[in-house]
N, C-alpha and C positions, 0 to 999 in steps of 0.2 A: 594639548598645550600649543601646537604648534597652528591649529587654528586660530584658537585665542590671540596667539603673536598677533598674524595675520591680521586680527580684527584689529589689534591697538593700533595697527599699524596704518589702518587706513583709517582709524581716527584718530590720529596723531596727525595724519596729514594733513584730514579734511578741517581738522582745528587751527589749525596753525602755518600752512603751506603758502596762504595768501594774506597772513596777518599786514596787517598799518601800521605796526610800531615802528622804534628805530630800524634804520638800516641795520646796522650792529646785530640787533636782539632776532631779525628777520634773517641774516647770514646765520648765527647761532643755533637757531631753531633749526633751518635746514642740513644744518651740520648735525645737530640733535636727532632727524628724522635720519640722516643718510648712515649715521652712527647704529642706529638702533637696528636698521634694515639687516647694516650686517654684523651687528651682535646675531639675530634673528638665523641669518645665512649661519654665522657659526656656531649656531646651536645644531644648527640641522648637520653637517660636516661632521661635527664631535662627537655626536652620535652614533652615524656611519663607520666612522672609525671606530668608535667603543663597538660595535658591533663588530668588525673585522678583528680587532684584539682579542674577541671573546674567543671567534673561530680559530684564528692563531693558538690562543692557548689551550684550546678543545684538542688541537693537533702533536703541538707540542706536548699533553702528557699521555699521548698514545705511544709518541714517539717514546718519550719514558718508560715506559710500561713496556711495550717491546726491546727497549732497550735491557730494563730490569730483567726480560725474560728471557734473553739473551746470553745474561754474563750469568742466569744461573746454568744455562744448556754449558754455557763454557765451563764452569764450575765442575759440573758433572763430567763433561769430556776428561777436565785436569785431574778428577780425581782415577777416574779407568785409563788415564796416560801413567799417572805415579805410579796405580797398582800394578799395571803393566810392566814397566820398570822396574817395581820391586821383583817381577818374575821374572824379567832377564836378567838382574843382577843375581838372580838365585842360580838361573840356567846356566849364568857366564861362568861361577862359581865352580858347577859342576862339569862346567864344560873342560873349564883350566884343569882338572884333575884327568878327565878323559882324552881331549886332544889336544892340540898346540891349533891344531887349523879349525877348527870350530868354537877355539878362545880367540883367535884371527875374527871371524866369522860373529862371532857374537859380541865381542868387542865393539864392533862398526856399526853393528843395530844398536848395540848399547846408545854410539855417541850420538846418533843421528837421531833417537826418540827423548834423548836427553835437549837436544835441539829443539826438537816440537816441542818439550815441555818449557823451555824457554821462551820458543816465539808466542806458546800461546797463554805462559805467565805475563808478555808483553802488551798481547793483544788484549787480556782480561784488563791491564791499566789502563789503556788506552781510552778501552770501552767506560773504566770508572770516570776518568776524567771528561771523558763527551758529557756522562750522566750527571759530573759535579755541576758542566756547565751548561746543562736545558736545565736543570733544579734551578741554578743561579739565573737561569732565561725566562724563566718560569716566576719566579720572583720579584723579578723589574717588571715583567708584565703585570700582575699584581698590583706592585706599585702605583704605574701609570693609571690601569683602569681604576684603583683610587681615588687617583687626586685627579681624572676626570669627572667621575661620578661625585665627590666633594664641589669642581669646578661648577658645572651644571646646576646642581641643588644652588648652588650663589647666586647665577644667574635667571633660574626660576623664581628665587625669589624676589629679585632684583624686574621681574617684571610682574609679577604681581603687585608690587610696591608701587608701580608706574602706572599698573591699571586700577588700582583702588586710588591716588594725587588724581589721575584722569578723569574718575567719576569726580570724585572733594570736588573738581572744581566746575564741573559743567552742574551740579549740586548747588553752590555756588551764584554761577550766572543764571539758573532759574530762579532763585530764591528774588537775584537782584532786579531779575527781568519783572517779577510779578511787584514790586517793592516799588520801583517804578511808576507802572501800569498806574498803581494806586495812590501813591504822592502827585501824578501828574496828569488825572484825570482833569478832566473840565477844561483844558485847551485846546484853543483852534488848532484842529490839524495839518491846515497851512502853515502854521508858527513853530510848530512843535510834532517832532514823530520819534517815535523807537521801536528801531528793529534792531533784531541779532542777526546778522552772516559774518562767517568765517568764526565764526567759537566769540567773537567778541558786539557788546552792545554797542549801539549808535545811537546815540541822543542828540536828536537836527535839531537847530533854535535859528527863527530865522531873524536878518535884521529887526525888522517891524517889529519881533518881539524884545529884542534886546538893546538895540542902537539907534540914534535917530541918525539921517544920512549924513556920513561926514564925521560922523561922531565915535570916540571908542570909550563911551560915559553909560553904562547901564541903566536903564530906562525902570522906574517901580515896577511894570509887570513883571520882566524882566529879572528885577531883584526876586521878587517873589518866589516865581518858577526854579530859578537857582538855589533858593535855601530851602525848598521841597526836596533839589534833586541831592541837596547837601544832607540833610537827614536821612534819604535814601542809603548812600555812603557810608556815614557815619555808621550805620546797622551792619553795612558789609566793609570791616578794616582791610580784607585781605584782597583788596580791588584795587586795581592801576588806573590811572586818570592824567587821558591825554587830549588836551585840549586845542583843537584847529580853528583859525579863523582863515574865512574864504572869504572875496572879492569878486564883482562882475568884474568886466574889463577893460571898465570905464576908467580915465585915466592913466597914467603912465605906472611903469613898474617898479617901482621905490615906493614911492605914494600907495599902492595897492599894499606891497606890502609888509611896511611900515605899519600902515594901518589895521591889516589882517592881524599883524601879532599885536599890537595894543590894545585890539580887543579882545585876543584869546590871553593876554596878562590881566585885564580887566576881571573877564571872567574868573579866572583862577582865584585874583585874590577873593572875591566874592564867598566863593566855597571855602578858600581859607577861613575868612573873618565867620562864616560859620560852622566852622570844626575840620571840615577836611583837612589831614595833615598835610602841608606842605612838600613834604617828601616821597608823599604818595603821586605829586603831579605833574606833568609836564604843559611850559605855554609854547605853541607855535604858531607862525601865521607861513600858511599857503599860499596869501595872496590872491591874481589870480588863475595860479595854473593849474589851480587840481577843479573844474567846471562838473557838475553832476547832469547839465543840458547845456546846449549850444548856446551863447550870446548873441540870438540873433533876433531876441528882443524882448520887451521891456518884461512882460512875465517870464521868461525864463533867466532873464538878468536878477529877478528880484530873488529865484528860487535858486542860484548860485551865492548871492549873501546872506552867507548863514555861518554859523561857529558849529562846528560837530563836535562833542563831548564822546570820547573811545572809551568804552570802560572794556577793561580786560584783567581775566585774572592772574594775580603772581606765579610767575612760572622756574620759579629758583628751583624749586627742588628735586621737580622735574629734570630740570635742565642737567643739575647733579647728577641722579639716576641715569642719566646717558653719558656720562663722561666715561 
């Protein structure tokens, strides 16, 4: 099991440690990872110690057990003390009829073994009470390794819950990666590309394909390719859709981007008016400070305007599982 952690652990990471979502959901996540790391850490701790409780209570009912075998030796002593006693109170008896100095004399043994039998009616209580309270010590330990071993069982299953959502959804973005592939065959690969890094899809559309220059009005190819990638969608409900527009750095920085989000609102409603729920999507514009190659001319200016489509999948439940 505690490989297993290990492993979600570093796919937990590698899924989600450099996502593009909000800022907000990218702090979360990494509170999600740093949360789980040391769930992960106190499983291992809880352990160690259930195993140090076990030895503790291995000791403690030795300690019982020599205890038990103990107050029977005393038992046995008390009773060869009483017998004892009954014989000097017989001796004393017949002492008092034969001397005055040897009823002196046995008299004194008398009180002083009547002493022992006292200190060690004392000692026998003393000993029950230790043994009432390892029984009662013995007990809480009990208890505790309990409701460790109940806390644990929570926890294990609390991450197998996380690593069967973890598969659902990388299940999920292949189903959508291949979904894709296939609605959006027969496009220039200048105009259009999808790759996955970081757990999440990227669907690049470049101007040319969607915008004429200047413009945040979607062009028919453009339409077209968008209610392909809307159908793709529509087949996977439980997909997040964040939509970026980029700008060269032509231009002043309002104007860039101004225009970067008018075209990533463009797009959005597109895939709205063909079924994508609204609620499923985010519009942003970038502008142009998020650059994929340097502006340092006119082909690499053309291959920084472009709108990126993020698809990623829902990660509520997830996110729950680590609270």
């Amino acid at each position: 099991m505690k490989i297993n952690q290990l492993v979600l652990l570093a796919a937990f990471a590698a899924m989600f440690a450099t996502s593009c979502v909000s800022t907000q959901k990218y702090k979360e996540m990494q509170t999600a990872r740093d949360h789980f790391k040391a769930e992960s850490e106190n499983l291992r701790v809880t352990s160690q110690e259930n195993e140090e409780l076990k030895n503790k209570l291995r000791m403690s009912e030795t300690q019982v057990q020599l205890a038990k075998n103990n107050i029977e030796q005393q038992k046995t002593e008390l009773g060869l003390l009483k017998k004892y006693n009954e014989e000097l109170s017989a001796r004393y008896e017949q002492a008092a009829k034969e001397n005055s100095k040897l009823l002196t004399q046995y008299s004194s043994d008398k009180m002083s073994y009547e002493e022992q039998v006292a200190q060690s009616l004392e000692e026998l209580r003393r000993q029950q009470r230790q043994l009432e309270g390892l029984e009662g010590a013995i007990g809480n330990q009990n208890a505790s390794l309990e409701s460790m071993r109940t806390d644990l069982m929570t926890r294990e299953q609390r991450v197998a819950e996380l690593e069967r959502l973890v598969a659902e959804k990388q299940a999920q973005m292949d189903n959508l990666r291949t979904s894709l592939n296939a609605a959006l065959r027969g496009f220039n690969a200048t105009d259009l590309t999808v790759v996955e890094r970081n757990g999440k899809i990227y669907v690049s559309m470049s101007q040319n394909l969607l915008f004429k220059s200047g413009s945040d009005k979607v062009e028919a190819n453009g339409s077209a390719a968008l209610t392909k990638l809307a159908n793709a969608l529509n087949d996977n409900p439980n997909i997040e859709v964040i939509v970026e527009g980029h700008t060269d750095n032509a231009g002043g920085v309002d104007y860039n981007w101004n225009l970067s989000t008018s075209r990533a609102t463009s797009v959005v409603k597109i895939l709205a008016l063909n079924g994508v729920l609204p609620h499923r999507m985010i519009a942003s514009g970038r502008g142009m400070h998020h650059p994929i190659v340097p502006n340092d001319s006119e082909a690499n200016k053309a291959k920084n305007r472009r709108t990126e489509i993020i698809l990623s999948p829902n990660l509520d439940k997830i996110l729950e599982l680590t609270k």
